[in-house]
VMD Tcl script that builds the backbone (N, CA, C; Angstrom):
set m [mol new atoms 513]
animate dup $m
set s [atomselect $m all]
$s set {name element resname resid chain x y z} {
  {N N UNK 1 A 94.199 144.413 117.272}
  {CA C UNK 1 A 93.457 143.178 117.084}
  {C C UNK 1 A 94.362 142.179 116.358}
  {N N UNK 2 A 94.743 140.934 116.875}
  {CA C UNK 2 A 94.948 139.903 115.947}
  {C C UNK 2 A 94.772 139.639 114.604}
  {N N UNK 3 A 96.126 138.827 113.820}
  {CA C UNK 3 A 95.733 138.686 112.749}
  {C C UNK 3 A 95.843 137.532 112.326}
  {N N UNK 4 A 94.768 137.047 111.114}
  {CA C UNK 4 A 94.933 135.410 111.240}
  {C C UNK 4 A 94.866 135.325 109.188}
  {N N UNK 5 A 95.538 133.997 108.939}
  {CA C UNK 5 A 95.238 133.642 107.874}
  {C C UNK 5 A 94.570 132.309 107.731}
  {N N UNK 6 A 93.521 131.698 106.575}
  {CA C UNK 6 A 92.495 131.128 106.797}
  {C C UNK 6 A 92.744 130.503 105.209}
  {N N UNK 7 A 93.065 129.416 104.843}
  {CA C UNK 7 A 93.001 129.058 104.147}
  {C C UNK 7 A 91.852 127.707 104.000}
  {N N UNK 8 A 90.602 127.820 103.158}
  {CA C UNK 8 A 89.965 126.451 102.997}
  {C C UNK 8 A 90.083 126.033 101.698}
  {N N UNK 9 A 89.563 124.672 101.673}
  {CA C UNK 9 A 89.322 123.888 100.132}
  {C C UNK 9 A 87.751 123.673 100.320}
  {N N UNK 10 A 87.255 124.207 99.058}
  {CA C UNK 10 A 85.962 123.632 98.946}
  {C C UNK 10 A 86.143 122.565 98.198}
  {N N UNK 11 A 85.035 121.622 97.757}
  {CA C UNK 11 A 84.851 120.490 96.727}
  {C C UNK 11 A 85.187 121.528 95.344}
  {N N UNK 12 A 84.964 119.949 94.530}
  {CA C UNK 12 A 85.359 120.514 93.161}
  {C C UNK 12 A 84.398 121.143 92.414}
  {N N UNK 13 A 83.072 120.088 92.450}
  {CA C UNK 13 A 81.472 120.250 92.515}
  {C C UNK 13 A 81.194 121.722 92.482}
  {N N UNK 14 A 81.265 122.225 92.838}
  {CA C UNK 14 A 81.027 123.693 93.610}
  {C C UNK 14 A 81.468 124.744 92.445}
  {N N UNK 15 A 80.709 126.003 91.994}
  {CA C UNK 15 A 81.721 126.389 90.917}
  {C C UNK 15 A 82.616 127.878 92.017}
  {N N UNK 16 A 83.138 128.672 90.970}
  {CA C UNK 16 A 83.711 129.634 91.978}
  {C C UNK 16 A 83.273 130.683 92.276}
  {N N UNK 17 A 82.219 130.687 91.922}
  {CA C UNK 17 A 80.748 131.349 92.385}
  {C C UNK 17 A 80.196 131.372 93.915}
  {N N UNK 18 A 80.339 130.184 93.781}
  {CA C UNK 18 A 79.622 129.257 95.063}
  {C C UNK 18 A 80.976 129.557 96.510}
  {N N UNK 19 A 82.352 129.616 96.116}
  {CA C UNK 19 A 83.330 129.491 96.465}
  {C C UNK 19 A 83.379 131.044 97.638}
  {N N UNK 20 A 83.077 131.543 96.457}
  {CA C UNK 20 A 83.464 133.463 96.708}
  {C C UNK 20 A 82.134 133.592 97.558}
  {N N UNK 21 A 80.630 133.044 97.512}
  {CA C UNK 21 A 79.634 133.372 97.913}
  {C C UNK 21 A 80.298 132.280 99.709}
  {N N UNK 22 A 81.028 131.477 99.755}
  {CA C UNK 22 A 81.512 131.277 101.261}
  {C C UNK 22 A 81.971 132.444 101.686}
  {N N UNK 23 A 82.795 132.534 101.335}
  {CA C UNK 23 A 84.030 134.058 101.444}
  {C C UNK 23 A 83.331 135.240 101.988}
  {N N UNK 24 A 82.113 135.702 101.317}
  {CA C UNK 24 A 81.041 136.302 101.419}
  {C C UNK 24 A 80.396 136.358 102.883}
  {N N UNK 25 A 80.105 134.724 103.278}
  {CA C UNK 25 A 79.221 134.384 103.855}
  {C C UNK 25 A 80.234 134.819 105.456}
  {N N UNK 26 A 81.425 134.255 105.180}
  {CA C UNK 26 A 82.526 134.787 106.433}
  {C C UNK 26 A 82.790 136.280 106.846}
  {N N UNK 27 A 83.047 136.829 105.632}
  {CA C UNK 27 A 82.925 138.290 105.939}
  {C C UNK 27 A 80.897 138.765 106.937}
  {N N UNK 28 A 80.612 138.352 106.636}
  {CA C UNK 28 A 79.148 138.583 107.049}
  {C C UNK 28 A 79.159 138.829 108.405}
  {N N UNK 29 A 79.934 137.162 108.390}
  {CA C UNK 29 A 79.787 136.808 110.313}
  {C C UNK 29 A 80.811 137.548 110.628}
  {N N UNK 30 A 82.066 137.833 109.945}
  {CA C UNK 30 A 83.020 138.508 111.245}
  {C C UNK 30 A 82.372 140.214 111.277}
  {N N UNK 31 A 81.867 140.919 110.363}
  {CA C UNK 31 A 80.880 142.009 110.428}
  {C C UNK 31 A 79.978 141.776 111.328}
  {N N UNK 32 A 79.067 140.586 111.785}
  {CA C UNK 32 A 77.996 140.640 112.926}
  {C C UNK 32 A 78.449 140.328 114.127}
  {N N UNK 33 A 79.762 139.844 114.213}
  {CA C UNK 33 A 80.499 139.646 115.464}
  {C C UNK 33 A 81.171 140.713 115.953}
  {N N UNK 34 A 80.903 141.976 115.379}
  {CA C UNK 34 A 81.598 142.981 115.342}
  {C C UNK 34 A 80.836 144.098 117.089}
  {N N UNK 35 A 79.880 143.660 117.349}
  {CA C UNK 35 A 78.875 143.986 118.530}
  {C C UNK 35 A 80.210 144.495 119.823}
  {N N UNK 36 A 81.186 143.559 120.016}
  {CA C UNK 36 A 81.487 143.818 121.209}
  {C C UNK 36 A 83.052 144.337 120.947}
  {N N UNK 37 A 83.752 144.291 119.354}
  {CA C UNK 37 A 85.246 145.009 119.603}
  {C C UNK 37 A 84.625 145.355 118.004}
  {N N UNK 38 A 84.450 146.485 117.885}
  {CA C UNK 38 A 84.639 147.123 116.321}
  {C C UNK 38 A 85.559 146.300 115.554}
  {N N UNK 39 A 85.621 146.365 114.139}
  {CA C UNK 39 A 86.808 145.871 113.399}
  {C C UNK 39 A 87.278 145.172 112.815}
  {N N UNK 40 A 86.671 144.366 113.133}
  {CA C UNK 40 A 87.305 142.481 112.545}
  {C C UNK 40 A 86.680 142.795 110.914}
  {N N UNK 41 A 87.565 142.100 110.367}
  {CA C UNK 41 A 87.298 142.465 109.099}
  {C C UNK 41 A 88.081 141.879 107.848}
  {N N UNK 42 A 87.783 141.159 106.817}
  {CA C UNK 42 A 88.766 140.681 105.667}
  {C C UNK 42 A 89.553 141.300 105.037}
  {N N UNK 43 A 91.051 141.358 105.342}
  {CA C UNK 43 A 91.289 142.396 104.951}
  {C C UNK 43 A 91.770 141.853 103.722}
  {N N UNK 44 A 92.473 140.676 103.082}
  {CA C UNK 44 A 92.723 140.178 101.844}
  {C C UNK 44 A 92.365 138.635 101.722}
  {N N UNK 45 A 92.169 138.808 100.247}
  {CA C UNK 45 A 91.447 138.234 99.873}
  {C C UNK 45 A 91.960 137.126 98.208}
  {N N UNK 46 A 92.189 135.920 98.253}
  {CA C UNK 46 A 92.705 135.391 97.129}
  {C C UNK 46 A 91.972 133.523 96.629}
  {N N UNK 47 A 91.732 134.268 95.802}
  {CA C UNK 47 A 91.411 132.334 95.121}
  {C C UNK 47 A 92.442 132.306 94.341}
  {N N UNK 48 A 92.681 130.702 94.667}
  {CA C UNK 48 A 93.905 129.966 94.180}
  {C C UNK 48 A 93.471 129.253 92.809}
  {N N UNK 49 A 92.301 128.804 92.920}
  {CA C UNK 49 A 91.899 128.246 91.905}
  {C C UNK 49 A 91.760 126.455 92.064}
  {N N UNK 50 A 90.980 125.892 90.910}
  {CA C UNK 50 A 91.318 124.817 91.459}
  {C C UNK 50 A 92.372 123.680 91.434}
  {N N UNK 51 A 92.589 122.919 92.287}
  {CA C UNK 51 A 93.760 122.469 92.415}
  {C C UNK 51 A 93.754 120.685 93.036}
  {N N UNK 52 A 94.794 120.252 92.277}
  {CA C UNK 52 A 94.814 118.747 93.026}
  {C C UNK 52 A 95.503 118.798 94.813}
  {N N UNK 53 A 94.401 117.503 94.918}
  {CA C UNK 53 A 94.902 117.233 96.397}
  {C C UNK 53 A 95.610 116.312 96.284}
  {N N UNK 54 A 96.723 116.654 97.290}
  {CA C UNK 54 A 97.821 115.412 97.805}
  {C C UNK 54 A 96.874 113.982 97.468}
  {N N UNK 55 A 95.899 113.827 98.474}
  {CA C UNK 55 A 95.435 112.322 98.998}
  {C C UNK 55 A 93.684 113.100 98.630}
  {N N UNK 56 A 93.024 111.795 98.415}
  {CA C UNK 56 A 91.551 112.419 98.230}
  {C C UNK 56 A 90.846 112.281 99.402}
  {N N UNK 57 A 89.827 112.925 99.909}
  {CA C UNK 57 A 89.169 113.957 100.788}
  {C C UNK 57 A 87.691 113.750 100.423}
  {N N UNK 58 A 87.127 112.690 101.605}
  {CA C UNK 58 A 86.000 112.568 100.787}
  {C C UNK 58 A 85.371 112.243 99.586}
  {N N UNK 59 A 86.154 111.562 99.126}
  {CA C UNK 59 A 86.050 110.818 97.617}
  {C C UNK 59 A 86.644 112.134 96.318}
  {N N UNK 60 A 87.062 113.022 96.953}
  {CA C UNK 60 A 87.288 114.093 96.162}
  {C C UNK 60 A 88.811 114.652 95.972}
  {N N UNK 61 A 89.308 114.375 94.682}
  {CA C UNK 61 A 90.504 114.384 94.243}
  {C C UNK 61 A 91.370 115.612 93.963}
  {N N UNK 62 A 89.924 117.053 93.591}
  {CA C UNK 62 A 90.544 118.401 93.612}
  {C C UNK 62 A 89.758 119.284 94.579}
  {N N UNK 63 A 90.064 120.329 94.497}
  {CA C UNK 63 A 89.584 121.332 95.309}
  {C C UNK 63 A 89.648 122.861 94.954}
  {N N UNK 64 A 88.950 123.530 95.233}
  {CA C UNK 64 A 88.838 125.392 95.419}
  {C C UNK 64 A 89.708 125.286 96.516}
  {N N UNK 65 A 90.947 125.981 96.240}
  {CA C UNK 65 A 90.931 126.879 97.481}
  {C C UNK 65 A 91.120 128.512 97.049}
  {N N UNK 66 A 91.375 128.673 99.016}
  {CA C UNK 66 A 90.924 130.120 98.899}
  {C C UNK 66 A 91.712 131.139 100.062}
  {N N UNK 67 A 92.603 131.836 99.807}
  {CA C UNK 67 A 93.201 132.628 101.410}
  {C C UNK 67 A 92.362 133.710 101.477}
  {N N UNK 68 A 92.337 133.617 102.943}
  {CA C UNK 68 A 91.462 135.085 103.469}
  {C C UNK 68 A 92.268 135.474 104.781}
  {N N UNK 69 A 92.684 136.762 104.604}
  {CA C UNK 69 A 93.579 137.345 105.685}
  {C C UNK 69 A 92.408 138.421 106.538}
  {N N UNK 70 A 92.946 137.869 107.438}
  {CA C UNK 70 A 91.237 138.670 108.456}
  {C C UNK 70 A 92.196 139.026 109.889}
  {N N UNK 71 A 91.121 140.416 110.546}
  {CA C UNK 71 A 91.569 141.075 111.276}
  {C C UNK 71 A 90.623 140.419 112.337}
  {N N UNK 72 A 90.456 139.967 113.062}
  {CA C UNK 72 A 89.565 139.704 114.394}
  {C C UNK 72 A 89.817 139.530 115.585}
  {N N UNK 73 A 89.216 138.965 116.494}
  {CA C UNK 73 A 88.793 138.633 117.644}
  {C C UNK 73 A 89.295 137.391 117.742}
  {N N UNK 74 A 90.160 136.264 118.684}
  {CA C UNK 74 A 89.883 135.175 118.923}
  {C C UNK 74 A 88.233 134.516 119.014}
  {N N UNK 75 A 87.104 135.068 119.604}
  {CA C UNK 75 A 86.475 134.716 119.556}
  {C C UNK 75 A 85.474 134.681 118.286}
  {N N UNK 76 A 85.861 135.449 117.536}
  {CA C UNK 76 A 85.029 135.598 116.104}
  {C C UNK 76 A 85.508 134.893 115.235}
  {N N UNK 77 A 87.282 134.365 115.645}
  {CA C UNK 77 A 87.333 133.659 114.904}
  {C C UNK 77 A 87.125 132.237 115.473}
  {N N UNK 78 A 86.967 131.833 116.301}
  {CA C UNK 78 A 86.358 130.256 116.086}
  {C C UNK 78 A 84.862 130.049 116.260}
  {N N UNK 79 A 83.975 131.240 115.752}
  {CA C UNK 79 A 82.742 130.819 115.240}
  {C C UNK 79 A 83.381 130.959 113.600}
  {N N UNK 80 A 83.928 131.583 113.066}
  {CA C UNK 80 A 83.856 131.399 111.623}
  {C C UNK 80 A 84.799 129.874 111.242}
  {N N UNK 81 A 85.373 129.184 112.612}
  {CA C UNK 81 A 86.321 128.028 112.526}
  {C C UNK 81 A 84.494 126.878 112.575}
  {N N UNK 82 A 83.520 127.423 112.792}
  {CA C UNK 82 A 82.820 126.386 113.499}
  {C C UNK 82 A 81.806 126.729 112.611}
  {N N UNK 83 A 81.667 127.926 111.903}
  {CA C UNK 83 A 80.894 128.078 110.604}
  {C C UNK 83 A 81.472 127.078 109.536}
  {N N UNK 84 A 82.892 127.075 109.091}
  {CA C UNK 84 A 83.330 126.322 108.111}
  {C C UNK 84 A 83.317 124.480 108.240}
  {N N UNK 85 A 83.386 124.972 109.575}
  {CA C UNK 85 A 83.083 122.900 109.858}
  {C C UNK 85 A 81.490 122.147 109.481}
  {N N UNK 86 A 80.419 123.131 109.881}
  {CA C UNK 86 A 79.293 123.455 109.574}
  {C C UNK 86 A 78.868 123.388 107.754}
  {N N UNK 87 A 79.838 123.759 106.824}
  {CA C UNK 87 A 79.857 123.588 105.745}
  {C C UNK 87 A 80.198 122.556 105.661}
  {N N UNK 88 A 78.966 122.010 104.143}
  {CA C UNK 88 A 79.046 120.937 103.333}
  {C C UNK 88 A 80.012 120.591 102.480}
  {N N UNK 89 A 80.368 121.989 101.635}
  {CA C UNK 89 A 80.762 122.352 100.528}
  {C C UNK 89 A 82.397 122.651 101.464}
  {N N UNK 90 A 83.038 122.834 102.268}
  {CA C UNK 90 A 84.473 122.574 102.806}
  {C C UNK 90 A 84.881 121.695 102.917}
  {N N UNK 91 A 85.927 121.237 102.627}
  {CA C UNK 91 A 86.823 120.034 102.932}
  {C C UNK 91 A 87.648 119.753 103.902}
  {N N UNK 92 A 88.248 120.908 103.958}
  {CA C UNK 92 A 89.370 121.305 104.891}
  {C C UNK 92 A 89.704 122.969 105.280}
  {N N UNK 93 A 89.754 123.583 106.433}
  {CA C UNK 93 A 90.533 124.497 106.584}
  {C C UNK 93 A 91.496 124.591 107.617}
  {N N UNK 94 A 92.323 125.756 107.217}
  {CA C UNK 94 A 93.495 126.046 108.183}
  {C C UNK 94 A 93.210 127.301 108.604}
  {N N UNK 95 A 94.022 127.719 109.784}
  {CA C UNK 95 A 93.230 128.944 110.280}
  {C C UNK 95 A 94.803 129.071 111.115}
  {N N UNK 96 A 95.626 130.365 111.027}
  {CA C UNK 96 A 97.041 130.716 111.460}
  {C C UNK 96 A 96.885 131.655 112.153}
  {N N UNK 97 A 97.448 132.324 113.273}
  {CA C UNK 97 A 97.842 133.420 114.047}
  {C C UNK 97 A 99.049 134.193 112.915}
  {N N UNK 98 A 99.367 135.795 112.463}
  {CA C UNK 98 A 100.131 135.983 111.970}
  {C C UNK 98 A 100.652 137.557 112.368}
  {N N UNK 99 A 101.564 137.698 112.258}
  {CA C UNK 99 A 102.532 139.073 112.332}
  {C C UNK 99 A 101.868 140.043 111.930}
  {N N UNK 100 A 101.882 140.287 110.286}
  {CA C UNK 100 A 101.101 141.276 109.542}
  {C C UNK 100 A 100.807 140.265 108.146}
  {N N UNK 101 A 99.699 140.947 107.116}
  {CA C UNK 101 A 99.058 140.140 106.391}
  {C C UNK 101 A 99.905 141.141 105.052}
  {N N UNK 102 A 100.661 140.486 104.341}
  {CA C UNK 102 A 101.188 140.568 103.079}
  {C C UNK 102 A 100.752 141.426 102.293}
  {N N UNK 103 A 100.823 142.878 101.297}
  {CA C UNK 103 A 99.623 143.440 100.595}
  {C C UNK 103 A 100.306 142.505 98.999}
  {N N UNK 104 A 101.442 141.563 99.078}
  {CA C UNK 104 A 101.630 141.194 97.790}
  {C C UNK 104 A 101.356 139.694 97.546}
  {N N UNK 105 A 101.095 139.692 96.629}
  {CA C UNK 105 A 100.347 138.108 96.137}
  {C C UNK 105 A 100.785 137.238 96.881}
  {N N UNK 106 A 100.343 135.884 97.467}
  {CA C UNK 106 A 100.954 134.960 98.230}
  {C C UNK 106 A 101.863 134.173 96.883}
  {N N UNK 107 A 102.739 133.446 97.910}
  {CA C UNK 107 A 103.882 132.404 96.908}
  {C C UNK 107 A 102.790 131.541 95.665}
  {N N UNK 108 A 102.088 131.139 96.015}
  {CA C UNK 108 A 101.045 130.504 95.232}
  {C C UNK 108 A 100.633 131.205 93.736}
  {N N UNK 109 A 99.995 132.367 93.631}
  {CA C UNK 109 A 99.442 132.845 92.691}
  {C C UNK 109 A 100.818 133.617 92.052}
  {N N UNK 110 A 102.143 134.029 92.866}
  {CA C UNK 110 A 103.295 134.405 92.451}
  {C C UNK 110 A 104.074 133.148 91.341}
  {N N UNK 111 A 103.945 131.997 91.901}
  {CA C UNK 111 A 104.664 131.130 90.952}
  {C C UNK 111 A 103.869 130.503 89.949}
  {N N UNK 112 A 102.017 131.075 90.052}
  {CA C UNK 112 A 101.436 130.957 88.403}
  {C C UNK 112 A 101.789 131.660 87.670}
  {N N UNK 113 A 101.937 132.528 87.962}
  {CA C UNK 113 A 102.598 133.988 87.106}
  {C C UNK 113 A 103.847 133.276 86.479}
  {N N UNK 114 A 104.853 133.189 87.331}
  {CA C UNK 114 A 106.280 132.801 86.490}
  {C C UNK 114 A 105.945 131.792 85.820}
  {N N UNK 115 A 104.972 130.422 85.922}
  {CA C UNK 115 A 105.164 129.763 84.923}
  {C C UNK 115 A 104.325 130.079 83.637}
  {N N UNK 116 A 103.362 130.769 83.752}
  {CA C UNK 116 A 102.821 131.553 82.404}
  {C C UNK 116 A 103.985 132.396 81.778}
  {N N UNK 117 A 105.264 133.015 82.128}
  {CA C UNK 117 A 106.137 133.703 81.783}
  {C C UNK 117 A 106.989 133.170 81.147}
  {N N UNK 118 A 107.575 131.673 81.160}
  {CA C UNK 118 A 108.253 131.170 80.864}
  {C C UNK 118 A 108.211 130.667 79.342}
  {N N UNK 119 A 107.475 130.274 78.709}
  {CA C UNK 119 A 106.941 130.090 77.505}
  {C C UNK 119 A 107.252 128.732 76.762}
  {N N UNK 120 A 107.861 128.854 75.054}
  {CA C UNK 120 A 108.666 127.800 74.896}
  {C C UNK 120 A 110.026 127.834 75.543}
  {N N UNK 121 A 110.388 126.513 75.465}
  {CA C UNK 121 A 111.638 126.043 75.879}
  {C C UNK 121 A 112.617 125.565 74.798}
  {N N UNK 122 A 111.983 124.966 73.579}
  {CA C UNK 122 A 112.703 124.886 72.676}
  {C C UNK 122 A 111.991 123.246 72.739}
  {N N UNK 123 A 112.643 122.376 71.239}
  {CA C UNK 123 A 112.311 120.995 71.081}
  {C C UNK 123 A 112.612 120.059 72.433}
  {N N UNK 124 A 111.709 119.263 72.369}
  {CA C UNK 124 A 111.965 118.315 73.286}
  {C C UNK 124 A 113.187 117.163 72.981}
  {N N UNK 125 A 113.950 117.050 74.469}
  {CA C UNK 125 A 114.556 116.073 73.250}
  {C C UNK 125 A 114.425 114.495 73.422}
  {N N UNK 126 A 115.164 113.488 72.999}
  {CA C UNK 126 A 114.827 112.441 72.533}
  {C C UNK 126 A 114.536 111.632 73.959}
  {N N UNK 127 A 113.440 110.751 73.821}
  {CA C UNK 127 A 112.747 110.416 75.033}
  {C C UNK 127 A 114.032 108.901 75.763}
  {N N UNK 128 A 113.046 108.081 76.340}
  {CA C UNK 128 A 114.028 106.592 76.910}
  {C C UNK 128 A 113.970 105.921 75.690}
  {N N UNK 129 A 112.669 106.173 75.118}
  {CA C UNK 129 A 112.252 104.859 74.264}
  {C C UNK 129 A 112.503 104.952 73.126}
  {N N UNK 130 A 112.528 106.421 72.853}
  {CA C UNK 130 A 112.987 107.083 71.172}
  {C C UNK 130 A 114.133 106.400 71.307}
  {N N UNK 131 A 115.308 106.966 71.793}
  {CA C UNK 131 A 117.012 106.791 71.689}
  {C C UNK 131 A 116.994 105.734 71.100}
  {N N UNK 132 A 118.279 105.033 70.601}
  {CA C UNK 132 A 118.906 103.656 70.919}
  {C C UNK 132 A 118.446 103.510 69.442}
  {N N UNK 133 A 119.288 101.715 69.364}
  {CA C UNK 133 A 119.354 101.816 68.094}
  {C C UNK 133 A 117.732 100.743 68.084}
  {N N UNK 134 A 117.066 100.415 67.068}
  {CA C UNK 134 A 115.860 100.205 66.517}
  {C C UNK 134 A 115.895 98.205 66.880}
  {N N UNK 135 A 114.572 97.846 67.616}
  {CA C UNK 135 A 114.941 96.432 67.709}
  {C C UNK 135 A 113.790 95.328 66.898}
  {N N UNK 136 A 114.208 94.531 66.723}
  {CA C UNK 136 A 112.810 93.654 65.975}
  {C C UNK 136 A 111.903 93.147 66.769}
  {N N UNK 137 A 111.257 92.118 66.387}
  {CA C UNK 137 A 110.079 91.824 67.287}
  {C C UNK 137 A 111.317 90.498 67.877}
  {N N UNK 138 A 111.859 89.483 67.504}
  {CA C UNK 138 A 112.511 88.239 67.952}
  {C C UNK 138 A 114.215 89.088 68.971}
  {N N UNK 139 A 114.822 89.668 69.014}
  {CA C UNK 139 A 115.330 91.186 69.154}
  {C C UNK 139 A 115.045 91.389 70.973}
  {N N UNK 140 A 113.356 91.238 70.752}
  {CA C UNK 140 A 113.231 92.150 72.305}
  {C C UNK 140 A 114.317 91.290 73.337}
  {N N UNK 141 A 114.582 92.306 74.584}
  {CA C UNK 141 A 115.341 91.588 75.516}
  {C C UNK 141 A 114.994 90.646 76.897}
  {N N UNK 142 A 113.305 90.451 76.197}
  {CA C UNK 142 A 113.280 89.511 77.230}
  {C C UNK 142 A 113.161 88.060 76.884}
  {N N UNK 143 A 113.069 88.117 75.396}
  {CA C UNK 143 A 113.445 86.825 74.292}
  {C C UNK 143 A 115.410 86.229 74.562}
  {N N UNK 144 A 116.289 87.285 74.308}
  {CA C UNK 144 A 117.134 86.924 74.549}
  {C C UNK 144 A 117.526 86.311 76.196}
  {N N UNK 145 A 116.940 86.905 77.287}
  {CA C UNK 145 A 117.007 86.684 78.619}
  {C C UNK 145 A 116.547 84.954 78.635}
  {N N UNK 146 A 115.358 84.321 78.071}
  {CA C UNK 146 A 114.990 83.108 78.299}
  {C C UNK 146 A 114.875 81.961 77.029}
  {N N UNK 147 A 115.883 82.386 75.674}
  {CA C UNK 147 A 116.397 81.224 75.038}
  {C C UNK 147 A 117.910 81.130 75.267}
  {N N UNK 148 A 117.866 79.906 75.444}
  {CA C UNK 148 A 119.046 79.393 75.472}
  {C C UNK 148 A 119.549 78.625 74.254}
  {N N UNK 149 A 118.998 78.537 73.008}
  {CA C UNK 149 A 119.473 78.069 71.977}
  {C C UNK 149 A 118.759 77.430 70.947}
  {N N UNK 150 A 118.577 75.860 72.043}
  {CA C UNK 150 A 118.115 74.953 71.924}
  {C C UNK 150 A 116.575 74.602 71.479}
  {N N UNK 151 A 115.619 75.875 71.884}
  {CA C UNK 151 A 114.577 76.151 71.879}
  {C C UNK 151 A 114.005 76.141 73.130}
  {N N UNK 152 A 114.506 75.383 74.042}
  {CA C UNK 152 A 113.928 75.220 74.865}
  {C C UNK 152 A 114.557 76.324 76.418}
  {N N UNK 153 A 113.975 76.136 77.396}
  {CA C UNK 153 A 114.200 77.275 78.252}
  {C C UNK 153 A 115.178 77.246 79.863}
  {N N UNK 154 A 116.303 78.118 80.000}
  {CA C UNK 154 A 116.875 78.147 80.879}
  {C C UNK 154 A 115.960 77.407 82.324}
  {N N UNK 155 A 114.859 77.799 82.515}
  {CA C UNK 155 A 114.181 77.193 83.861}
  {C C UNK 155 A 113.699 76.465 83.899}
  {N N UNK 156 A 113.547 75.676 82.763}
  {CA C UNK 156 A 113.240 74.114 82.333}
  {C C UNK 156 A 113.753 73.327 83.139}
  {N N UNK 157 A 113.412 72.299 84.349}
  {CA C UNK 157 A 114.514 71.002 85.063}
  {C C UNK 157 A 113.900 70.066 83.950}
  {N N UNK 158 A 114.424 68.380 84.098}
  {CA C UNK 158 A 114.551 67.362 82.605}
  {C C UNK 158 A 112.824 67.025 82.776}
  {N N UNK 159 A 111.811 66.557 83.808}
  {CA C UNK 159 A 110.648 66.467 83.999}
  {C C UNK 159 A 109.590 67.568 83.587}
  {N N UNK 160 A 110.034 68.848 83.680}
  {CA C UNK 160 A 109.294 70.136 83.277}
  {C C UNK 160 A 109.215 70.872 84.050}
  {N N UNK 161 A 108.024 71.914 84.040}
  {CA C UNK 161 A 107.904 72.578 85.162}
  {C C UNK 161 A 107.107 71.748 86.329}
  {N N UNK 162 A 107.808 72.305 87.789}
  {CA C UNK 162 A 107.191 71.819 88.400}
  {C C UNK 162 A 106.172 72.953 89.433}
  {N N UNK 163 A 105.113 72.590 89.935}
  {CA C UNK 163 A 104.283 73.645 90.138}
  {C C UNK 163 A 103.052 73.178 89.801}
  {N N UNK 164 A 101.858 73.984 90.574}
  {CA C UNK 164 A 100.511 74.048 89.955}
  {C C UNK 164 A 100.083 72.855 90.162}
  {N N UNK 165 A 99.232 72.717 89.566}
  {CA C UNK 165 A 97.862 71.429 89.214}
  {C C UNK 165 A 98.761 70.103 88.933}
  {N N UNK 166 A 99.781 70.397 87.895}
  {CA C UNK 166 A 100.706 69.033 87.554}
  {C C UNK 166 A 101.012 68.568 88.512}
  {N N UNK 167 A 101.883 69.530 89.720}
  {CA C UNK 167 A 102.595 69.033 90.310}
  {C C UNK 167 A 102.370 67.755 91.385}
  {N N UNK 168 A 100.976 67.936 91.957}
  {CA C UNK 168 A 100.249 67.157 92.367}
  {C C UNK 168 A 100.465 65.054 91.997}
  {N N UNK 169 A 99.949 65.872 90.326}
  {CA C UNK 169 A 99.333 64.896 90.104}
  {C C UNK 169 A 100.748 63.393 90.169}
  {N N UNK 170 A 101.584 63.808 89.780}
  {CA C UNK 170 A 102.963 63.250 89.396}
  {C C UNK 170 A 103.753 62.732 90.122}
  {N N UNK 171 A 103.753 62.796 91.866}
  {CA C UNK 171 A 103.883 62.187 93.281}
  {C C UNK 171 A 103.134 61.347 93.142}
}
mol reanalyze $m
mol bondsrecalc $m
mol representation Tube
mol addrep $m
């Protein structure tokens, strides 16, 4: 039998209760679809937790997700493709044809691990704004950029500025 991997996002809304009780709800159907080839069946199973989306999705900025590595049927699996579209609470899923299904953690829950492992790093060091030497308020550099001495200002022509409402009036 085919093997597929199935990754969805639920909303954020949703707790991971609600998440695992989908998960649940899939295993169900590929068990009652089971009538005409024995077998189909979840064989692994992972929440990712929740997580930001690239771009928002329905007004919705994070998401549950969730991999489920399942043994089935082409046809069992696009009722559980047409169960999840059917959900409120989904955002998105993916659904893969695959070789064999991994028994070790996917890359995902592997590189939470390493960064919980990593720990301190030591002091931070000195930021853009820390560095450098200390400036006053007359100092800043966008004061020096537009006096020219005199008081008055490099983009000054001898009439004033020209532009706007004045400019009108003065033709």
């Amino acid at each position: 039998m085919p093997l597929y991997e199935t990754v969805f996002i639920a909303r954020n809304d949703v707790t991971q209760q609600q998440v695992e009780s989908i998960a649940d709800a899939i295993a169900v159907q590929l068990d009652t679809d089971n009538g005409t080839e024995p077998g189909a069946t979840v064989k692994k199973r992972e929440y990712w937790g929740l997580r930001s989306l690239a771009y928002r999705i329905n007004k919705n900025r994070k998401g549950h997700y969730m991999l489920l590595g399942i043994e089935a049927n082409p046809a069992s699996v696009k009722e559980m493709e047409r169960q999840l579209g059917l959900n409120e609470d989904v955002l998105r899923f993916m659904t893969i044809r695959i070789e064999a299904i991994a028994e070790t953690p996917s890359a995902i829950l592997s590189r939470k691990s390493d960064d919980r492992e990593r720990g301190f790093r030591g002091p931070k060091p000195a930021g853009r704004f820390d560095s450098g030497r200390k400036r006053g308020f007359d100092d800043r550099e966008e004061f020096r950029a537009r006096d020219d001495g005199d008081g008055g200002f490099r983009g000054e022509r001898e009439g004033g500025f020209r532009g706007g409402r004045d400019a009108g009036a003065e033709e």
